[in-house]
MARRO-123995 format. One record per residue: residue number from 1; z, y, x of N, C-alpha, C, O in turn. Coordinates in steps of 0.001 Angstrom, whole numbers, always signed. Atoms other than C-alpha are relative to their C-alpha. Layout:
MARRO-123995
R  num      npz      npy      npx     capz     capy     capx      cpz      cpy      cpx      opz      opy      opx
R  NUM        Z        Y        X        Z        Y        X        Z        Y        X        Z        Y        X
...
END
This chain:
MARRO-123995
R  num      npz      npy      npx     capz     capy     capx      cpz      cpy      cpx      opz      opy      opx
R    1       +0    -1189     +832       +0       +0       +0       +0    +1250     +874     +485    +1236    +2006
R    2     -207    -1561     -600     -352    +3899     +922    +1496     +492     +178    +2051    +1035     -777
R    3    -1140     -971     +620    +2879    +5203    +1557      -52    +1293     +524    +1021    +1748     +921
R    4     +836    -1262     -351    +1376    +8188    +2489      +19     +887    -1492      +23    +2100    -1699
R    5     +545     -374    +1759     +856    +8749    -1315    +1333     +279     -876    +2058     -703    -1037
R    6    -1299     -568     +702    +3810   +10557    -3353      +37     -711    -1216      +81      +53    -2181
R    7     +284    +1204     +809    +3560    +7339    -5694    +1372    -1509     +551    +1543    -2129    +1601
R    8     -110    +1303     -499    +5740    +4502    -6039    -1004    -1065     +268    -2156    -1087     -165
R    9     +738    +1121     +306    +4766    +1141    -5054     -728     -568    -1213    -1953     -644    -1309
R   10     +945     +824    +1371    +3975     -639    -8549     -600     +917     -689    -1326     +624    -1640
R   11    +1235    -1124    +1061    +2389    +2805    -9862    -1678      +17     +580    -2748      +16      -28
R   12     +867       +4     -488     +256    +2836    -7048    -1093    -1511     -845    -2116    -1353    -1512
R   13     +563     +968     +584     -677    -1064    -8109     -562     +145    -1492    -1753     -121    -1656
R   14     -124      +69    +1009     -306     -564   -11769    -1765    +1002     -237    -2700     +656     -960
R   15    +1268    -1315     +404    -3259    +2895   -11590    -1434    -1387     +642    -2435    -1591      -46
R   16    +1128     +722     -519    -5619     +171    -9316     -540    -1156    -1384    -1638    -1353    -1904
R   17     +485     +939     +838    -5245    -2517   -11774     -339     +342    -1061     -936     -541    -1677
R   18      +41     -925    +1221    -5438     +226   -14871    -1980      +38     +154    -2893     -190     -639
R   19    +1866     -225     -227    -9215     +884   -13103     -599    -1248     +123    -1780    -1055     -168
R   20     +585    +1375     -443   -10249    -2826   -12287     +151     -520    -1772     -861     -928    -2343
R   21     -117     +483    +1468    -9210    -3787   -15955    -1268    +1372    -1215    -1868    +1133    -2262
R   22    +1010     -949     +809   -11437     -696   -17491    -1470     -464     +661    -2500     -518      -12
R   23    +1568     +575      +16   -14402    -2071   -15374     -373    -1014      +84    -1244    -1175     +939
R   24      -67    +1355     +879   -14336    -5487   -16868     +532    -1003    +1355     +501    -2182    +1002
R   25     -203     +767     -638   -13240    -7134   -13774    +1005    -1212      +12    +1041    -2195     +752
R   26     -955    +1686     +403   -10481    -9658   -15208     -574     -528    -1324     +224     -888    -2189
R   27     +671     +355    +1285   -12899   -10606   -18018     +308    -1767     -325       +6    -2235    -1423
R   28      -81    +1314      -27   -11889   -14548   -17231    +1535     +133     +357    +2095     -960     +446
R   29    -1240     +301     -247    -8449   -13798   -16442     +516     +848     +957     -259    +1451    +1699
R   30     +181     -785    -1380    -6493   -11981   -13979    +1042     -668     +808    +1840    -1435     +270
R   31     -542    +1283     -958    -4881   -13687   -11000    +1481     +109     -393    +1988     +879    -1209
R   32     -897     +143     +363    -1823   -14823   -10864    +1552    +1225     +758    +1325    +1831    +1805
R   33      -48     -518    -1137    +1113   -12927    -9642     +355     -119    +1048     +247     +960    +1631
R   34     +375     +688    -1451    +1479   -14481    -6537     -811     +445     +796     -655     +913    +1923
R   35    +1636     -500     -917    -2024   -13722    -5558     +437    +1680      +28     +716    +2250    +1082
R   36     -188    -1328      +80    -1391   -10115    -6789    +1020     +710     +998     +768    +1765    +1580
R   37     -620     -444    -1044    +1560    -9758    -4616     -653     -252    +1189     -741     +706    +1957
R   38     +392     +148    -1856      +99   -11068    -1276    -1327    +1107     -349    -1217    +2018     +472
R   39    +1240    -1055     -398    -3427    -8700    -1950     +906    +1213      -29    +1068    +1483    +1161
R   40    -1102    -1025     -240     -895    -5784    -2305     +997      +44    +1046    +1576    +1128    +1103
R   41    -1131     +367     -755    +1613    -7003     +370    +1591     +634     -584    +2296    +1400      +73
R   42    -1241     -393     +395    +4743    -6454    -1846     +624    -1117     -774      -95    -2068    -1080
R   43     -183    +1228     +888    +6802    -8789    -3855      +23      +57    -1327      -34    +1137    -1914
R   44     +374     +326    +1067    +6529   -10134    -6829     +548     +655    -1369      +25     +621    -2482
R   45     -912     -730    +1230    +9373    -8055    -8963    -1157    +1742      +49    -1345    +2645     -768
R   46     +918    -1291      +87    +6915    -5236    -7936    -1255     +430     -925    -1494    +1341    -1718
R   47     +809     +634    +1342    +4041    -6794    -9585      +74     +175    -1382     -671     +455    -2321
R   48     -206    +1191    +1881    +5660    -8116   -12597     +562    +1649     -284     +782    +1623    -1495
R   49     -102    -1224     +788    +6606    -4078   -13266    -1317     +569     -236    -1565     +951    -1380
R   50     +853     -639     -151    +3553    -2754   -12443     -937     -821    -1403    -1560     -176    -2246
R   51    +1192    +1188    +1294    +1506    -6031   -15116    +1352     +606    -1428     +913     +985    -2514
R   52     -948     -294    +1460    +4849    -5141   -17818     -359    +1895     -398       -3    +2392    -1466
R   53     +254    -1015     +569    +3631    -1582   -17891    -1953     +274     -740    -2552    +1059    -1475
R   54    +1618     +516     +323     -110    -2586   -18448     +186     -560    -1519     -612     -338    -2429
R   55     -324     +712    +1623    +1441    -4525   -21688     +286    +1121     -473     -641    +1758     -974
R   56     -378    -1025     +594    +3206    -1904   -22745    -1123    +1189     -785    -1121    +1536    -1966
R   57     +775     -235    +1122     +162      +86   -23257    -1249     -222     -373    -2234     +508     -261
R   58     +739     +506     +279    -1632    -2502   -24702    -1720     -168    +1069    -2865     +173     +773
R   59    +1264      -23     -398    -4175    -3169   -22252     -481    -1596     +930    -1566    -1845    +1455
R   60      -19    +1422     -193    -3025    -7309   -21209     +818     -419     -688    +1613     +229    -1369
R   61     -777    +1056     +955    -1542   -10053   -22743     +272     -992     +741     -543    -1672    +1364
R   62     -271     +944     -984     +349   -12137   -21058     +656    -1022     -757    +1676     -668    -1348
R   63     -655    +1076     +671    +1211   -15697   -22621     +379    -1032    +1020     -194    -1085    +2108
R   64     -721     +592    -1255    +3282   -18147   -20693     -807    -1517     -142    -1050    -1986    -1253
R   65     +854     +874      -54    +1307   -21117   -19728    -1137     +240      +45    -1676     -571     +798
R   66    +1158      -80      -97    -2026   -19755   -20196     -401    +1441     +777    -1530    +1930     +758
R   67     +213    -1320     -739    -1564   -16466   -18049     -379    +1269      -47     -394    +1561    -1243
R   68     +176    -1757     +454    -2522   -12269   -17742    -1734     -227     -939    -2659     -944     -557
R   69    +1520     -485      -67    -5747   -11364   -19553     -224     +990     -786     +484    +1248    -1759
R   70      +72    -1168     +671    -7343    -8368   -20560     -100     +140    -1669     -346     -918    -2249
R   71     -225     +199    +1636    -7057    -7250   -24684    -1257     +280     -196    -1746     +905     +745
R   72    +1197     -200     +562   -10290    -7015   -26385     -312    +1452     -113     +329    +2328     -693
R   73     +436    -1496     -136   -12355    -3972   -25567      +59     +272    +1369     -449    +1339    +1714
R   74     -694     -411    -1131   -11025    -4109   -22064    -1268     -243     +899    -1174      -63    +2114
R   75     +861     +463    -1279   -14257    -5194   -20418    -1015    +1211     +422    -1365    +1485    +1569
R   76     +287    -1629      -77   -15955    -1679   -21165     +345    +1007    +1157    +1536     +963    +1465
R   77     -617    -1103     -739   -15776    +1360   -18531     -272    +1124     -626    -1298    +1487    -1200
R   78      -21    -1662     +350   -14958    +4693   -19336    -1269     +622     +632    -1665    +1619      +27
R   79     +734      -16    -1080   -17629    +4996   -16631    -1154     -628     -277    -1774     -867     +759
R   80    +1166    +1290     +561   -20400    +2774   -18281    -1038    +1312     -130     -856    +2499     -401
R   81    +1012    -1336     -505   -23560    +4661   -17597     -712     +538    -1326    -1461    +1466    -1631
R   82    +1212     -493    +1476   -24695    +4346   -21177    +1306     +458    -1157    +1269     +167    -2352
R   83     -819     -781     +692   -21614    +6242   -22456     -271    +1379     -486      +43    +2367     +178
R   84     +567    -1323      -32   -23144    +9024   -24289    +1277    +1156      -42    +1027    +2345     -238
R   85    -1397    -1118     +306   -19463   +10934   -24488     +196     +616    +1576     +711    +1662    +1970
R   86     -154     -784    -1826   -19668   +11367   -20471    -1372    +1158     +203    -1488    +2270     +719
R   87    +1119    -1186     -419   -23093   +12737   -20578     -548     +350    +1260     -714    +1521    +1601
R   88     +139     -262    -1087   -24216   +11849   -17159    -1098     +736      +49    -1941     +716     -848
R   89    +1153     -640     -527   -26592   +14255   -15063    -1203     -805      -55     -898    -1985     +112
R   90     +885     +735     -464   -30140   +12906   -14851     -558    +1204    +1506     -671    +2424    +1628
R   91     +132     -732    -1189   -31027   +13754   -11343    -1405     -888     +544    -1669    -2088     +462
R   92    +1131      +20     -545   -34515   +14303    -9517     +386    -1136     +893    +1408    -1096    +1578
R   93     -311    +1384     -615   -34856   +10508    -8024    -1061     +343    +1066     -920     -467    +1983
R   94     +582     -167     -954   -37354   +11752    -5779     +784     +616    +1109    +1024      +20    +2159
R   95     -841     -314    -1121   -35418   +13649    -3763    +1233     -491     +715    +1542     -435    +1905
R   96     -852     +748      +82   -32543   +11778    -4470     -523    -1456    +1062     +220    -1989    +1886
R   97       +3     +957     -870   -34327    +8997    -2794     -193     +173    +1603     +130     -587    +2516
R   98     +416     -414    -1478   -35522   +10741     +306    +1274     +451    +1132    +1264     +375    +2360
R   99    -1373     -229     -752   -31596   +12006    +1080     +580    -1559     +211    +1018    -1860    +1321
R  100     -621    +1174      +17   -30400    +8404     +315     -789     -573    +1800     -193     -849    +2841
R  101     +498     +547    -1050   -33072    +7292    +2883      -27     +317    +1047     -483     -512    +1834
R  102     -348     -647     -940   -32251    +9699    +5470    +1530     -222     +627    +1835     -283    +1818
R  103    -1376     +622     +178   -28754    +8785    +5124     +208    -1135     +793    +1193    -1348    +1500
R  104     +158    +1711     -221   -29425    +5410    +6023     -212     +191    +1636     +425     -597    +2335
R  105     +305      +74    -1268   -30595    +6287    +9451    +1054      -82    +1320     +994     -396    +2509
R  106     -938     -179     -886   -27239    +7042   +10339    +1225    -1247     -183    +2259    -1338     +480
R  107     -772    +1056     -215   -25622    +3987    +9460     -499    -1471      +83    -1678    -1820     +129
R  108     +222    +1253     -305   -25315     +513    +9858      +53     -688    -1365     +558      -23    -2269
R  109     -318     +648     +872   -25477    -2304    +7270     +314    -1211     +102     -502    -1961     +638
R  110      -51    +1210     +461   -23269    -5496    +6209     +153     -741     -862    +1313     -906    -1238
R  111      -24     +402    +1294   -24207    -7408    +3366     +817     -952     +331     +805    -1621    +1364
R  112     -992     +500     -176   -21372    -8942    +2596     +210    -1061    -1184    +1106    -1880     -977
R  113     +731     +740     +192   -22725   -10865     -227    -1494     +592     -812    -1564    +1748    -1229
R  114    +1144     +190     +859   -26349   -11325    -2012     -766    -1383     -567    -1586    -2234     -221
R  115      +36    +1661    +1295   -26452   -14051    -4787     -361     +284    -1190      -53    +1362    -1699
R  116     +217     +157    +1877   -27536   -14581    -8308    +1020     -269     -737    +1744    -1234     -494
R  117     -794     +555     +963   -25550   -14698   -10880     -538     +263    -1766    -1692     +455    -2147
R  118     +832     -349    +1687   -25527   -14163   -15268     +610    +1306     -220    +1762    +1466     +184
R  119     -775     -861     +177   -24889   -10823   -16381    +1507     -176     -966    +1910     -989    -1797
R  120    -1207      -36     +526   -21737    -9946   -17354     -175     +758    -1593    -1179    +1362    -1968
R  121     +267    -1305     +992   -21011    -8086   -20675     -447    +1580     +683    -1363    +2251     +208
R  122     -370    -1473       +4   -20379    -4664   -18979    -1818     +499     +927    -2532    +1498     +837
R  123    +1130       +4     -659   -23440    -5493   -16569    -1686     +142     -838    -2649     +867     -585
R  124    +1119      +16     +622   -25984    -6575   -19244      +21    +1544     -787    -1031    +2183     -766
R  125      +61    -1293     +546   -24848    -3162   -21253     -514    +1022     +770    -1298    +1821     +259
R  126     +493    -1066    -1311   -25574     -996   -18184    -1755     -352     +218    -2455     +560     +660
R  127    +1633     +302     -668   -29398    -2570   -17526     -659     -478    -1286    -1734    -1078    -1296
R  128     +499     +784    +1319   -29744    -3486   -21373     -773     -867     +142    -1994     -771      +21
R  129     +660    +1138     +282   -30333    -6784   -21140     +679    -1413     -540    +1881    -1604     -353
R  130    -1311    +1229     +526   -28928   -10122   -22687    +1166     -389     +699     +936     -854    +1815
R  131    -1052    +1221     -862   -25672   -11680   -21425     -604     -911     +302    -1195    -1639     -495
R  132     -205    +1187     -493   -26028   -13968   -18960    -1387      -50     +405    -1906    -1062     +875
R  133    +1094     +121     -853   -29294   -12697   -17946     -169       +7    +1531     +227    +1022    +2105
R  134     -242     -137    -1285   -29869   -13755   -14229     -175    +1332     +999    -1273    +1886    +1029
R  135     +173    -1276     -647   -29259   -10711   -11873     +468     -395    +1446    +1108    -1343    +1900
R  136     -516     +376    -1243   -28861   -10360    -8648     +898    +1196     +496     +664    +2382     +264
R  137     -872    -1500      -10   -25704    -8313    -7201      +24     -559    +2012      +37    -1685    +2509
R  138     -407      +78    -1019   -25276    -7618    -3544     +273    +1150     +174     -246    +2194     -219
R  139    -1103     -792     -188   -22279    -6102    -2010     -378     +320    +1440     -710     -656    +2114
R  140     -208     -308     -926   -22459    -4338     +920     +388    +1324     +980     +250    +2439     +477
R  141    -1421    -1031     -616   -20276    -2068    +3590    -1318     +660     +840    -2151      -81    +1362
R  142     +601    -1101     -962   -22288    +1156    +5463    +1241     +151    +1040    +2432     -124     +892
R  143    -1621      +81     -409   -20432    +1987    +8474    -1313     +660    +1293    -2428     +264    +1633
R  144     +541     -687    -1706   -21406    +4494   +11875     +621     -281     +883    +1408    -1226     +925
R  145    -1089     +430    -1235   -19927    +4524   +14829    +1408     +200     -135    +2204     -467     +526
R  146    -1267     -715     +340   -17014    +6021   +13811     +856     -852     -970    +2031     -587    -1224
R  147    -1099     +712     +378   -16103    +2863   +11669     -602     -173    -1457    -1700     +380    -1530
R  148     +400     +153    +1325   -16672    +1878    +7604     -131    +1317     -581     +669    +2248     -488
R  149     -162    -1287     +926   -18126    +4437    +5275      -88      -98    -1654     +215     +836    -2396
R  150     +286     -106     +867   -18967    +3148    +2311     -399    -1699     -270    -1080    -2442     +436
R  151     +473    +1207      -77   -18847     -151     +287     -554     +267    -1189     -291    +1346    -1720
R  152    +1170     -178     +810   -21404     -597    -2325     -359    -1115     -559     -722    -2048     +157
R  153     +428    +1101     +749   -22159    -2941    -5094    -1473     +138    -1138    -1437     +744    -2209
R  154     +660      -52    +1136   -25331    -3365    -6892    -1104    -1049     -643    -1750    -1804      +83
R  155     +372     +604     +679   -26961    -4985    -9704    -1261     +396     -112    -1573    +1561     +136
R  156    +1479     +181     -240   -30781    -5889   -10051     -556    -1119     -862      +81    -2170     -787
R  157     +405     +834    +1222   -32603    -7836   -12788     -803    -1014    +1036    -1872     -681    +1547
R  158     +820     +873    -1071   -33580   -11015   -10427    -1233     -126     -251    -1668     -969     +533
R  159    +1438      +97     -198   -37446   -10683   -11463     -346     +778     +636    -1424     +471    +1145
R  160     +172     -939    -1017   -37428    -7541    -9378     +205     -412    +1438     -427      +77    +2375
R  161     -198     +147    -1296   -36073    -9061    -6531     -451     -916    +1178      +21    -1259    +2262
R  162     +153    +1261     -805   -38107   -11537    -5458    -1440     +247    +1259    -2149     -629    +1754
R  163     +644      -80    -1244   -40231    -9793    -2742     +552     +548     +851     -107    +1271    +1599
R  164     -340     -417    -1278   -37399    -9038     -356    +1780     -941     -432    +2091    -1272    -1577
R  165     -645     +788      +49   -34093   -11004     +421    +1483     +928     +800    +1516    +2157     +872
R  166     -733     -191    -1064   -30737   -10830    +2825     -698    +1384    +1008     -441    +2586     +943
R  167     -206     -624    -1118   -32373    -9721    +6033     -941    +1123     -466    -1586    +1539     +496
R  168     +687    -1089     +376   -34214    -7059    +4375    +1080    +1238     -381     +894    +2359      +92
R  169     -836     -797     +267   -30923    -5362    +2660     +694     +349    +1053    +1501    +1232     +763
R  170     -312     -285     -664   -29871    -5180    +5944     -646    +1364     +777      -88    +2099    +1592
R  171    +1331    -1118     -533   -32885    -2644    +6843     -240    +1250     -647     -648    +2320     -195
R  172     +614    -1105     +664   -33422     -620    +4447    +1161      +88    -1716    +2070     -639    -2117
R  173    -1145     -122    +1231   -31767     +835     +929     -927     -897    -1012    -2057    -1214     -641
R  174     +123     +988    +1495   -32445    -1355    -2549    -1366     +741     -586    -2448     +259     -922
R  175    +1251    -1019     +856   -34622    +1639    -3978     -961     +285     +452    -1925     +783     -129
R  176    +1422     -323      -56   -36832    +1797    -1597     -818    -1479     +203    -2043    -1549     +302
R  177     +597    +1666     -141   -37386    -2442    -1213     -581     -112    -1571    -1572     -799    -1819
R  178     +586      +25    +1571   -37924    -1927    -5255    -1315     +686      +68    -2381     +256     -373
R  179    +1545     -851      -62   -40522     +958    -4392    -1138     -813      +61    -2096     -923     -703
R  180     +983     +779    -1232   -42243    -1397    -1632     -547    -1511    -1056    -1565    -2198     -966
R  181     +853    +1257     +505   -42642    -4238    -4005     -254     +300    -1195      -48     -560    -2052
R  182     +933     -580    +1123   -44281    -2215    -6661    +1010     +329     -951     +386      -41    -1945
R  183     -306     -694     +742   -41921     -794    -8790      +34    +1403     -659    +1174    +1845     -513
R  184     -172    -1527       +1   -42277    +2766    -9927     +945     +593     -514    +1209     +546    -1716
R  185    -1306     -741     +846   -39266    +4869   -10253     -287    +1314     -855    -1259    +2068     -914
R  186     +543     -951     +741   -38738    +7101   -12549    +1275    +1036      +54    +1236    +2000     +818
R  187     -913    -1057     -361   -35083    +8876   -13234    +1412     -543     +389    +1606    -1719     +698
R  188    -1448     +733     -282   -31341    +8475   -12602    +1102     +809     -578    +1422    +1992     -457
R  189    -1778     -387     +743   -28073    +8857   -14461     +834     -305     +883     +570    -1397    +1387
R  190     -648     +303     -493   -25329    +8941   -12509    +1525     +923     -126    +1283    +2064     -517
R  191    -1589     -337     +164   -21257   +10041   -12642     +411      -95    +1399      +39    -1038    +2098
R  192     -804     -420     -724   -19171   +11451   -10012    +1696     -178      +54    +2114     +750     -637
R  193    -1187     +358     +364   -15386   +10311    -9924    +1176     -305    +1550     +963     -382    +2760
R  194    -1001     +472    -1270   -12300    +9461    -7739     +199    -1486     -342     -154    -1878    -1454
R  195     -132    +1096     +781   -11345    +5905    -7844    +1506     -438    +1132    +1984     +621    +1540
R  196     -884     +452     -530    -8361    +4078    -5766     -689    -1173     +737    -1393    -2000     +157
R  197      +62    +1798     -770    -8876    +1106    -3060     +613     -878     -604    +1831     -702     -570
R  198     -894    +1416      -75    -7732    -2156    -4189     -135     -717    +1529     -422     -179    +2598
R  199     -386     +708    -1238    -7196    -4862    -1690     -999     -227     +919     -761     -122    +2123
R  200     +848     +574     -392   -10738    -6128    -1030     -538    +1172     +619    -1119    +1071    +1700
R  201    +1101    -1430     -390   -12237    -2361     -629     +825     +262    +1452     +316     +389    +2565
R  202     -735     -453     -527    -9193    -1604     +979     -527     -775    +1389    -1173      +22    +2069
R  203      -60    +1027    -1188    -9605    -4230    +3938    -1158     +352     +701    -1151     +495    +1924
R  204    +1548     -101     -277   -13477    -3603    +4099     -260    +1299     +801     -927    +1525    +1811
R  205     +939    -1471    -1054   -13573     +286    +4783    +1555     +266     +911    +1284    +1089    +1786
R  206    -1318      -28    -1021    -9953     +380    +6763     +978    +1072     -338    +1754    +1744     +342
R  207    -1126    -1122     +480    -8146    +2517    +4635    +1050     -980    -1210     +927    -1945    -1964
R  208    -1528     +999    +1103    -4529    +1529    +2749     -225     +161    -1378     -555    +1207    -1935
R  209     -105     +273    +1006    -4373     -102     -350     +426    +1522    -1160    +1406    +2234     -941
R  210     -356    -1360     +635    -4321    +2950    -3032      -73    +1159     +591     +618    +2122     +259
R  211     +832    -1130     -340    -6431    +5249     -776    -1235     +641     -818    -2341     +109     -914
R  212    +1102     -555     +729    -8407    +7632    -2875    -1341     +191     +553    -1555    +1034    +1424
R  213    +1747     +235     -350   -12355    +6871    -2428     -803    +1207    -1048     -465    +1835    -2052
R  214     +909     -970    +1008   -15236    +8970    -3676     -693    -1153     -801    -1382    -1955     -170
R  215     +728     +719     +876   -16521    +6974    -6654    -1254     +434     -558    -1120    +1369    -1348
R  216    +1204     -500     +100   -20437    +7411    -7095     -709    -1359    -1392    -1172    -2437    -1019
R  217     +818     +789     +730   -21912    +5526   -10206    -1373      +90     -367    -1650    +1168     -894
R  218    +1467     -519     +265   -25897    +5163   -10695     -382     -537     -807     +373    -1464    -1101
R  219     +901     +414     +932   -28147    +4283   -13118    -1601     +229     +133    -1956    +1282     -397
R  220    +1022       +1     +305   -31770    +3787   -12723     -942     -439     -138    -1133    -1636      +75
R  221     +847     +665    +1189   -34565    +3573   -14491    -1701     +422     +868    -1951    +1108    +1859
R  222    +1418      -51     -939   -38721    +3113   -13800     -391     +603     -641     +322    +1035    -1547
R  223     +955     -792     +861   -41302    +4853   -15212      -86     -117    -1311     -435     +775    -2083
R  224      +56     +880    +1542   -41131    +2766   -18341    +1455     +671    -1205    +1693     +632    -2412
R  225    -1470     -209     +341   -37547    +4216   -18624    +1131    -1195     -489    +2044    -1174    -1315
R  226     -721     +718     +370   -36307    +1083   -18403    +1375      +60    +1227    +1189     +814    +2181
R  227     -661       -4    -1193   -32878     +324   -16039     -480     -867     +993     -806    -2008     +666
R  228     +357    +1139     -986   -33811    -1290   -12832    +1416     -169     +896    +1683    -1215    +1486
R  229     -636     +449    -1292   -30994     -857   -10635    +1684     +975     -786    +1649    +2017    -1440
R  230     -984     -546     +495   -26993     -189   -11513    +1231     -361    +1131    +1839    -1412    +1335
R  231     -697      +50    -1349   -24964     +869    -8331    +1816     +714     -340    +2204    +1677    -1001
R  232    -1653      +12     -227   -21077     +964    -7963     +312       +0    +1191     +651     -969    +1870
R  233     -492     +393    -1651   -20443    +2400    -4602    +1384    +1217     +101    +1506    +2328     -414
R  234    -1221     -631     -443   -16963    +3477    -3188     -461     +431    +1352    -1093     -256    +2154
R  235     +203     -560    -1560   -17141    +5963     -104    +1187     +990     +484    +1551    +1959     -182
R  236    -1064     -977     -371   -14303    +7537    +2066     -658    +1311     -131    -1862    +1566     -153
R  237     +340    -1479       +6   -14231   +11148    +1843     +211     +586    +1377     +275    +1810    +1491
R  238     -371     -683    -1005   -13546   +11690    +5195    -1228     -260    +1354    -1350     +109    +2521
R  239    +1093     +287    -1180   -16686   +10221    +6678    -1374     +229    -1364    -2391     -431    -1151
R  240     +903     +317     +707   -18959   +10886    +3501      -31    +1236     -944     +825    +1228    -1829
R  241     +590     -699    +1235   -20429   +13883    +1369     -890     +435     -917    -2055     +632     -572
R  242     +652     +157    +1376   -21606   +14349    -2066     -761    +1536     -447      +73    +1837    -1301
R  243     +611    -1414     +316   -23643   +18084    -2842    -1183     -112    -1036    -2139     -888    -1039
R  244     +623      +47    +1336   -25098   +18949    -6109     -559    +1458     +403     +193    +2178    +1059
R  245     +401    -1234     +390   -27376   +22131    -6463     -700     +187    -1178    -1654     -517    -1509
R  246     +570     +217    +1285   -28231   +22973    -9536     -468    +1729     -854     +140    +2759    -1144
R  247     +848    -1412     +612   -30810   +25647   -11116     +254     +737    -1032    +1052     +158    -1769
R  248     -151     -286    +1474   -30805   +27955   -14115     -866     -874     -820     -599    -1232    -1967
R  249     +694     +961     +841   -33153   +25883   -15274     +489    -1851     -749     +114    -2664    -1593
R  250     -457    +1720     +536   -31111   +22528   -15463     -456     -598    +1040     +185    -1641    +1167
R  251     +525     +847    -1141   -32791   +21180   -12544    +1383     -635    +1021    +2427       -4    +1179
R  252    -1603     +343    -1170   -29987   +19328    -9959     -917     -609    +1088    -1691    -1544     +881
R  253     +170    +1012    -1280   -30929   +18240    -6594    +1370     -456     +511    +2338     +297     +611
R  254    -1182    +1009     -319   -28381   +15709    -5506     -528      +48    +1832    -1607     -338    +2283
R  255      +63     +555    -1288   -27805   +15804    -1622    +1083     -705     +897    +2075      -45    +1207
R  256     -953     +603     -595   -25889   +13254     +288     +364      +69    +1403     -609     +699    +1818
R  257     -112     -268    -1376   -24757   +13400    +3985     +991     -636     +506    +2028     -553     -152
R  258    -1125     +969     -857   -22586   +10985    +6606     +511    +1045    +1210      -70    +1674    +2095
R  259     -837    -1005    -1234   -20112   +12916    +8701       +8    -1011     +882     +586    -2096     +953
R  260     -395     +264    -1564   -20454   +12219   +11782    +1012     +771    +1469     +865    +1931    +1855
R  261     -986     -468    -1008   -17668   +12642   +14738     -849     +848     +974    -2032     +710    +1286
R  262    +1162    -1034    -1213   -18709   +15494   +17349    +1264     +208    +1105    +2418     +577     +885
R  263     -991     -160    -1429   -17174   +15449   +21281      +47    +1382     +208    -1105    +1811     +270
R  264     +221    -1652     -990   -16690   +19179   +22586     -204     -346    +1391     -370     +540    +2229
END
């Protein structure tokens, strides 16, 4: 845990698992707490406050023998790209792609995984497409010299993905391997947010459990205006920034940029 952070322990836990439960991630259950204490490194009376205030307001159910799981409704994000009450920006994907790809020059990439799987509820809602349609998600960590900058998850309708693999996501970004094998883009929705490390992020970019990340959500779509690609990436703020300019006209250029360390 942060103790850096003017937070108890189980609040700190309690706000991580508050966000992991809003973006459907215990949709089969959520571990036990055992597990929950060792990914947190605290014990278990810490836990079991942090999961009894989660009951409280209504957001698990915990039955004895059959274990935590989220209450119906819980698999939803506040954050779901097709939430018309947020009202994300649509932002120029052209330019948007040319900063992303510039970006890239300055870091490294490790896919950390890239597999098929079925969509999820929260997944198929985001790329409107059936549950349990095959997609492909790969996770992976940016990182300069200076150390992890950014881990990054995203989803891809596996008929798109089948003219580039592994050692390709290692090379280059997603949007432009979609370009390269004929896709035409078209626009992008996306949300701006803070989010908290859990354990796994936490470990990956080297910052303590319940370190505040810049949370970047995307959405986009091809010419057709259909979704092709639905990205969930966490990035420190201390190696990573986010710049919006935006016209009288409504226009936004989105520009991104990797801090890099400088010797005198």
């Amino acid at each position: 845990m942060n103790d850096a952070l003017p937070l108890t322990k189980y609040h700190q836990i309690y706000l991580v698992l508050h966000e992991q439960l809003r973006d459907g991630r215990f949709a089969q259950g959520m571990p036990a707490e055992v597990v929950l204490a060792q990914q947190f490194g605290v014990g278990r009376v810490t836990v079991r406050r942090a999961l009894e205030q989660l009951v409280n307001e209504g957001l698990i159910v915990r039955v004895a023998g059959r274990g935590t799981r989220p209450t119906l409704g819980q698999s939803s994000s506040p954050l779901d790209p097709l939430d018309q009450t947020r009202q994300p920006h649509p932002t120029r994907l052209t330019g948007l792609m040319e900063n992303i790809v510039a970006a890239s020059r300055y870091t490294t990439v490790k896919v950390l995984e890239w597999r098929t799987l079925e969509a999820s509820q929260t997944v198929a809602c985001a790329l409107q497409i059936p549950v349990g349609t095959k997609v492909k998600r790969a996770i992976r960590r940016r990182s300069t010299q200076d150390g992890p900058v950014s881990y990054i998850t995203t989803y891809v309708p596996e008929a798109l993905c089948r003219g580039f693999g592994r050692p390709e996501l290692a090379n280059k970004p997603i949007l432009q391997l979609l370009e390269e094998s004929g896709v035409e883009l078209g626009r992008a929705q996306q949300t701006v947010s803070a989010r908290q490390a859990d354990a796994v992020v936490a470990s990956e970019l080297g910052v303590a459990i319940g370190t505040a990340l810049l949370a970047v959500r995307r959405l986009v779509y091809d010419v057709q205006d259909k979704p092709i690609q639905w990205l969930d990436g966490l990035y420190r703020p201390d190696r990573y920034e986010y710049q919006m300019e935006v016209s009288q006209v409504g226009s936004i250029d989105a520009r991104i940029s990797v801090k890099e360390s400088r010797s005198d």
